[in-house]
VOROLO-461118 format. One record per residue (C-alpha): x, y, z; residue number from 1; residue in three letters. Coordinates in steps of 0.5 Angstrom, whole numbers, plus 500, padded with zeros to 3 digits. Layout:
BEGIN
<atom><X>X</X><Y>Y</Y><Z>Z</Z><n>NUM</n><res>ALA</res></atom>
...
***
This chain:
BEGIN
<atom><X>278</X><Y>507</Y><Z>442</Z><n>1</n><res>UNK</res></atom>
<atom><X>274</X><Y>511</Y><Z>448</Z><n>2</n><res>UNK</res></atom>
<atom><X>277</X><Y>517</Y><Z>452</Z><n>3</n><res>UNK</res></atom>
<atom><X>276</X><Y>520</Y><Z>459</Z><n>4</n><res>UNK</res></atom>
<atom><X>273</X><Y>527</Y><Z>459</Z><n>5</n><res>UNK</res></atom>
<atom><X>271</X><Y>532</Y><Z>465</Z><n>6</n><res>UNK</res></atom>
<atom><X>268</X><Y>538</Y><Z>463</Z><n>7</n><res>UNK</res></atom>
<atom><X>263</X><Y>543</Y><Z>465</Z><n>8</n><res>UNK</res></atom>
<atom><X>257</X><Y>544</Y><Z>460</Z><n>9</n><res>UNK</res></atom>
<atom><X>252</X><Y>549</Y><Z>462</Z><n>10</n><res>UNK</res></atom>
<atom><X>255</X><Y>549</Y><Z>469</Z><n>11</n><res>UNK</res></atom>
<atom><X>254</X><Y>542</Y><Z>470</Z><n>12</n><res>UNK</res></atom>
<atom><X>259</X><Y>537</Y><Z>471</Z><n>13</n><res>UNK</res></atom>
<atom><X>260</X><Y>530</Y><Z>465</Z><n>14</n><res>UNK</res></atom>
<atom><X>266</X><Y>526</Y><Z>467</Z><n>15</n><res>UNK</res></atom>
<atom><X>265</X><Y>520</Y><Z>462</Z><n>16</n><res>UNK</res></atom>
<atom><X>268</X><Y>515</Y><Z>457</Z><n>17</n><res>UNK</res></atom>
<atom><X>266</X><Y>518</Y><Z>449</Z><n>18</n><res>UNK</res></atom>
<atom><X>268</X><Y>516</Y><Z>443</Z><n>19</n><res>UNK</res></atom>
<atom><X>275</X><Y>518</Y><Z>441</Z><n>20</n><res>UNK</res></atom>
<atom><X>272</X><Y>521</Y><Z>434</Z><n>21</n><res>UNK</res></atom>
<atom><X>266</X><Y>523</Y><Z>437</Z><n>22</n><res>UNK</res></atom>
<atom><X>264</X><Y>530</Y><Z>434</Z><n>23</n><res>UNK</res></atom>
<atom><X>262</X><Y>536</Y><Z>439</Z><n>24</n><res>UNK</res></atom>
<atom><X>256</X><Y>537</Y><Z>437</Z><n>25</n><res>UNK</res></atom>
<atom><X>253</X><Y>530</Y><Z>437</Z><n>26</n><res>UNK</res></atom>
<atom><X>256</X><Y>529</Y><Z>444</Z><n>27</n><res>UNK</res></atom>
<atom><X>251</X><Y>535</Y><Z>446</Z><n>28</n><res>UNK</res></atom>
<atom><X>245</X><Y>533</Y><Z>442</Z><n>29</n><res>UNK</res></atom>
<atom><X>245</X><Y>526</Y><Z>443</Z><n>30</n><res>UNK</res></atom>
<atom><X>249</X><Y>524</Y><Z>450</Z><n>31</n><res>UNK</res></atom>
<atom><X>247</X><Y>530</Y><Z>453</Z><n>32</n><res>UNK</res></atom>
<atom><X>240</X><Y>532</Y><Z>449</Z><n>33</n><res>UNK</res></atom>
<atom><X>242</X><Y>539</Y><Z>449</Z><n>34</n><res>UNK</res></atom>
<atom><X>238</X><Y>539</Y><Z>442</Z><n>35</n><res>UNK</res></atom>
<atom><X>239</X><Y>547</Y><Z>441</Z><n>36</n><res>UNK</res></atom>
<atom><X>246</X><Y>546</Y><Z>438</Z><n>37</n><res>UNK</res></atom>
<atom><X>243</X><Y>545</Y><Z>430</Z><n>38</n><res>UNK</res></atom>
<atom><X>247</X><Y>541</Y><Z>425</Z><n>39</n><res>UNK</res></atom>
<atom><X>247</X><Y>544</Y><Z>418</Z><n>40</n><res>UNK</res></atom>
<atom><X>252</X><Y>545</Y><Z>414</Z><n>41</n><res>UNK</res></atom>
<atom><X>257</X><Y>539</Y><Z>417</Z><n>42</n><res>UNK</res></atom>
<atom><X>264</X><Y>543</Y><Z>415</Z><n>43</n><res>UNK</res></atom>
<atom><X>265</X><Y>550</Y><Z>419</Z><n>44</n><res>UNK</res></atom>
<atom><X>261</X><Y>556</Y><Z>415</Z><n>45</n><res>UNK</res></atom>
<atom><X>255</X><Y>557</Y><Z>417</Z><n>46</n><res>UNK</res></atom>
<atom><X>254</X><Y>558</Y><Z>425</Z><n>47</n><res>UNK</res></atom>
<atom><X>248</X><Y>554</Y><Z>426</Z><n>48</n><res>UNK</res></atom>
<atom><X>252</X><Y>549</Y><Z>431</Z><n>49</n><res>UNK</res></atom>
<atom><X>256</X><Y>554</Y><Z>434</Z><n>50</n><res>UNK</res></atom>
<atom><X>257</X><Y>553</Y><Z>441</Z><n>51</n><res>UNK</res></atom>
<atom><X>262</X><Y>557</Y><Z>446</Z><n>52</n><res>UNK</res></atom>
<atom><X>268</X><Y>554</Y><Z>449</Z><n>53</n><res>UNK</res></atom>
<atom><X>272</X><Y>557</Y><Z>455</Z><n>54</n><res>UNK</res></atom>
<atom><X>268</X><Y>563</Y><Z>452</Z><n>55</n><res>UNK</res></atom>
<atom><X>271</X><Y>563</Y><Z>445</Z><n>56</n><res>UNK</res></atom>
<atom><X>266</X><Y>561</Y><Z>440</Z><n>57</n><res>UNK</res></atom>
<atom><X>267</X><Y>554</Y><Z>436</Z><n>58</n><res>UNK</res></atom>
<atom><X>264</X><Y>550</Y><Z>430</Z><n>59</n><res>UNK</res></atom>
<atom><X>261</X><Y>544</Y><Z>434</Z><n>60</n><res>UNK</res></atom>
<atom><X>260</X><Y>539</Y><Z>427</Z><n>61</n><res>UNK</res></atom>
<atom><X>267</X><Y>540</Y><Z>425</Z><n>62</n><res>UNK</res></atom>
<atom><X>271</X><Y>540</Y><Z>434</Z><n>63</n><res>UNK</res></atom>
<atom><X>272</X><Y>533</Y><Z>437</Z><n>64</n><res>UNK</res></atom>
<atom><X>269</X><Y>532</Y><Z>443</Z><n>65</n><res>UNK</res></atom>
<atom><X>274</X><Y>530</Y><Z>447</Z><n>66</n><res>UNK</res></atom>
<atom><X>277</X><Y>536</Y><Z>446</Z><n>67</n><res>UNK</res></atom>
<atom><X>273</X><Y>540</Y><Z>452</Z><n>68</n><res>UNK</res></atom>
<atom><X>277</X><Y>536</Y><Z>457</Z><n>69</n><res>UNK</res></atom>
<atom><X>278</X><Y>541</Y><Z>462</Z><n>70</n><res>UNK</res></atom>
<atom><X>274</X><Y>546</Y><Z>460</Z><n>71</n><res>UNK</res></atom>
<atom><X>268</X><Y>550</Y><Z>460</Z><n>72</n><res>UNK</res></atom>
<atom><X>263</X><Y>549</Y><Z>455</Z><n>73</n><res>UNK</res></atom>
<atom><X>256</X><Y>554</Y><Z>453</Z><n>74</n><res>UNK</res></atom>
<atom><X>250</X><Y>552</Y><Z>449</Z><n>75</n><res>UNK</res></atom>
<atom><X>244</X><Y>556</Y><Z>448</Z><n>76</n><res>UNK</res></atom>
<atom><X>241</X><Y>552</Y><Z>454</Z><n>77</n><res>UNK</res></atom>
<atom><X>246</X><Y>555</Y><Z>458</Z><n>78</n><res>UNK</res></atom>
<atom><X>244</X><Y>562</Y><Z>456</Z><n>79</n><res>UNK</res></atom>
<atom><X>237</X><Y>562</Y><Z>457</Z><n>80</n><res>UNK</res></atom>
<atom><X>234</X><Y>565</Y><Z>463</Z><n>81</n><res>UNK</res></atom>
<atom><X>241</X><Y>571</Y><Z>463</Z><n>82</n><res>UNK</res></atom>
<atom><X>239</X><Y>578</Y><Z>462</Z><n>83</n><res>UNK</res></atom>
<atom><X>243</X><Y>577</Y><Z>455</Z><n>84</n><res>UNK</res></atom>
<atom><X>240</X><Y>571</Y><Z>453</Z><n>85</n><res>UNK</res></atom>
<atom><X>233</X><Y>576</Y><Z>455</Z><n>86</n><res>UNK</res></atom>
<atom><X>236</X><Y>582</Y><Z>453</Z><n>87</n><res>UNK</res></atom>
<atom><X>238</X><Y>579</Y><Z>445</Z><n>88</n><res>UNK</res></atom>
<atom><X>230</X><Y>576</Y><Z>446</Z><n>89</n><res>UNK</res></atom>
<atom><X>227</X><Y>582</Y><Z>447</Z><n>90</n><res>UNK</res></atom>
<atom><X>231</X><Y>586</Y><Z>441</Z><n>91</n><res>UNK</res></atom>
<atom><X>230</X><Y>580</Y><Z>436</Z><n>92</n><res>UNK</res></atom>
<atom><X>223</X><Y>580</Y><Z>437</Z><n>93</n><res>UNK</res></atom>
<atom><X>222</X><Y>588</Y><Z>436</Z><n>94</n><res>UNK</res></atom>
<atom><X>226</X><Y>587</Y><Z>429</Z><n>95</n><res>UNK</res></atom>
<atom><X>223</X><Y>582</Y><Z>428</Z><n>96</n><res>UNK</res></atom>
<atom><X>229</X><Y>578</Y><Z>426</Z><n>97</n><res>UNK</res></atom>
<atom><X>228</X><Y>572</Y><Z>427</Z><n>98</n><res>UNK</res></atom>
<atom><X>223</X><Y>567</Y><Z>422</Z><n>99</n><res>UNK</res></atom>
<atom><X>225</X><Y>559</Y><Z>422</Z><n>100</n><res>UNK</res></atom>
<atom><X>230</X><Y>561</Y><Z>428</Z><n>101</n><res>UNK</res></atom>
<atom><X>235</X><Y>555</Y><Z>425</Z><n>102</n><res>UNK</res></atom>
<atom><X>240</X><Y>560</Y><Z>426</Z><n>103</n><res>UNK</res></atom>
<atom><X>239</X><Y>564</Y><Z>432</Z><n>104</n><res>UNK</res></atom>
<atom><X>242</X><Y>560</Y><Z>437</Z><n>105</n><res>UNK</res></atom>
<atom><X>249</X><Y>561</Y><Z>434</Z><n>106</n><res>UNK</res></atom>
<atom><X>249</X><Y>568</Y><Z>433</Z><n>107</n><res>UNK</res></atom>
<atom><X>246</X><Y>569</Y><Z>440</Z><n>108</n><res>UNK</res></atom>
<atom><X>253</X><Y>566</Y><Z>443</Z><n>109</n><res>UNK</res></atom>
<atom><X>257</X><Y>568</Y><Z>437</Z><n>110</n><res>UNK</res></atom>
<atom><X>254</X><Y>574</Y><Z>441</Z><n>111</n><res>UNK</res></atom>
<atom><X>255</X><Y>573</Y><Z>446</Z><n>112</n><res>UNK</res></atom>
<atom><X>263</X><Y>571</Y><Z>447</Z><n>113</n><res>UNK</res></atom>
<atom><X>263</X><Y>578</Y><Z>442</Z><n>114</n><res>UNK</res></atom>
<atom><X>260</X><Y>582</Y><Z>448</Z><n>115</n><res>UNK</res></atom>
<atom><X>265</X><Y>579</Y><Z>453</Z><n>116</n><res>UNK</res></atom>
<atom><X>270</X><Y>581</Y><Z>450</Z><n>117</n><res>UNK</res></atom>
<atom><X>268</X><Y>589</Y><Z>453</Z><n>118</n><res>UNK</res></atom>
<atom><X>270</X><Y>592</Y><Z>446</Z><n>119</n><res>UNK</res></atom>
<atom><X>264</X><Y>597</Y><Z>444</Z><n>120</n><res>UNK</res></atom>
<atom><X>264</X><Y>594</Y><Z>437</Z><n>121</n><res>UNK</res></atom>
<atom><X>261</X><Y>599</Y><Z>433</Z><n>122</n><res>UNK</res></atom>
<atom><X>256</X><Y>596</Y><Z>427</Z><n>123</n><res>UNK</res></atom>
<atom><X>261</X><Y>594</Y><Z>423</Z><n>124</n><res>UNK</res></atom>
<atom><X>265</X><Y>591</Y><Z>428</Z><n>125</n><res>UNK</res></atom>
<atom><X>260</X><Y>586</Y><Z>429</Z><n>126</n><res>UNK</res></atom>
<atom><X>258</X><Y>585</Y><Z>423</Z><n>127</n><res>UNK</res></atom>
<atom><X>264</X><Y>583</Y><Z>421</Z><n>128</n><res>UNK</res></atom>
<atom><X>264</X><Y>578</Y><Z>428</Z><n>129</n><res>UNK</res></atom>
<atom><X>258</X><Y>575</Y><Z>426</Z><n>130</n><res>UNK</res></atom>
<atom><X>261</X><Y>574</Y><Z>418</Z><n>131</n><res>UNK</res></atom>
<atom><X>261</X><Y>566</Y><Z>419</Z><n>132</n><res>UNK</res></atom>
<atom><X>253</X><Y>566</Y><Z>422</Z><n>133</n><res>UNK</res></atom>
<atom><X>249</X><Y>565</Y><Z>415</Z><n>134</n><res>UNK</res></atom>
<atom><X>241</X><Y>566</Y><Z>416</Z><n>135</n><res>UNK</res></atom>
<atom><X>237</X><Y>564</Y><Z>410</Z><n>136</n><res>UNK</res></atom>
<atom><X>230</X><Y>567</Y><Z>412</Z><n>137</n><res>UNK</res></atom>
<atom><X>231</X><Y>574</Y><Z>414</Z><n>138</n><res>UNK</res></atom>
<atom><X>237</X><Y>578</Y><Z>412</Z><n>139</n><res>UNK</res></atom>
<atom><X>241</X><Y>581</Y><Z>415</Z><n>140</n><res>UNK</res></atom>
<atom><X>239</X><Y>587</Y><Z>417</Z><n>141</n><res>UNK</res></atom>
<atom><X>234</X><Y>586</Y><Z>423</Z><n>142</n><res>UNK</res></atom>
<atom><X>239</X><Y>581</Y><Z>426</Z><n>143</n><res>UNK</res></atom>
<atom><X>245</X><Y>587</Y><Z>425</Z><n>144</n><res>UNK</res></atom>
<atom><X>239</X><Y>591</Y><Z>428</Z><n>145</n><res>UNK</res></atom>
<atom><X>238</X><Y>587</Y><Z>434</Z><n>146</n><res>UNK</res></atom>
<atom><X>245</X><Y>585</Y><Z>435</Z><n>147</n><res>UNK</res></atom>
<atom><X>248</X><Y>593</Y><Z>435</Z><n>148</n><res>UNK</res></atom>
<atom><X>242</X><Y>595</Y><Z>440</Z><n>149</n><res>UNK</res></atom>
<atom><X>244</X><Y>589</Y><Z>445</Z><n>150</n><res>UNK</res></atom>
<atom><X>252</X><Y>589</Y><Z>444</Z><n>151</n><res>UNK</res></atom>
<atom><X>251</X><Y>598</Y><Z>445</Z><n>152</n><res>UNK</res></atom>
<atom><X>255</X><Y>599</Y><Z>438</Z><n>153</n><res>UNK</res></atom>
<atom><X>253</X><Y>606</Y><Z>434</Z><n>154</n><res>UNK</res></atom>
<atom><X>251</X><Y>606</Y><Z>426</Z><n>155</n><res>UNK</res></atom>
***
């Protein structure tokens, strides 16, 4: 079974017939070559495949993709280029917080739908937004590092 969908993914409008039990995530990748979105874990707990929904952070493996009718969808690509997507860049790589980068995508939107919400997280307050972003390879604390100076949050 095929439904229609409209949607704006990174600004750009898709109108078309998908698959009714096609996941978000292999949408973006495979319909719309927006490659940045990583699969990983394939059940919900490790923010690889993160994306931002209307401006809400989502796990694409496990959200159909029919389910962003009418919305505003964000991926990484979309991010590149803004001063966020610049400023977290610059942090990230002072810290060196970043190794493979399997998971920066995620945890740069999980960020950034934190830091649209205008809350003036503090340290812990963003470590517990950032709670559902796993990272294999650097820790945590440059990434936290990176994430406070960027969202302005204090120790």
């Amino acid at each position: 079974m095929r439904e229609r969908i409209s949607a704006a993914v990174n600004g750009v409008a898709f109108t078309g017939d998908i698959p009714a039990e096609e996941l978000l995530l292999d949408f973006l990748r495979d319909r719309l070559g927006l490659t940045g979105t990583k699969q990983s874990c394939e059940v919900q707990v490790c923010g690889a495949c993160t994306v931002l929904v209307d401006g809400e952070p989502v796990s694409s493996c496990c959200f159909l993709a029919t389910d962003i009718d009418g919305c505003q969808v964000e991926t990484i690509e979309g991010l590149s280029g803004s001063d966020f997507h610049r400023r977290a860049s610059d942090a990230f790589m002072r810290n060196a917080a970043v190794q493979c980068g399997f998971c920066t995508a995620g945890m740069l939107l999980t960020a950034k739908a934190l830091a649209a919400r205008g809350t003036g997280a503090d340290r812990g307050h963003i470590a517990a937004a950032m709670s559902g972003n796993l990272c294999r390879c650097t820790g945590y604390t440059s990434i936290l590092d990176s994430l406070t100076e960027i969202l302005g949050g204090g120790q």
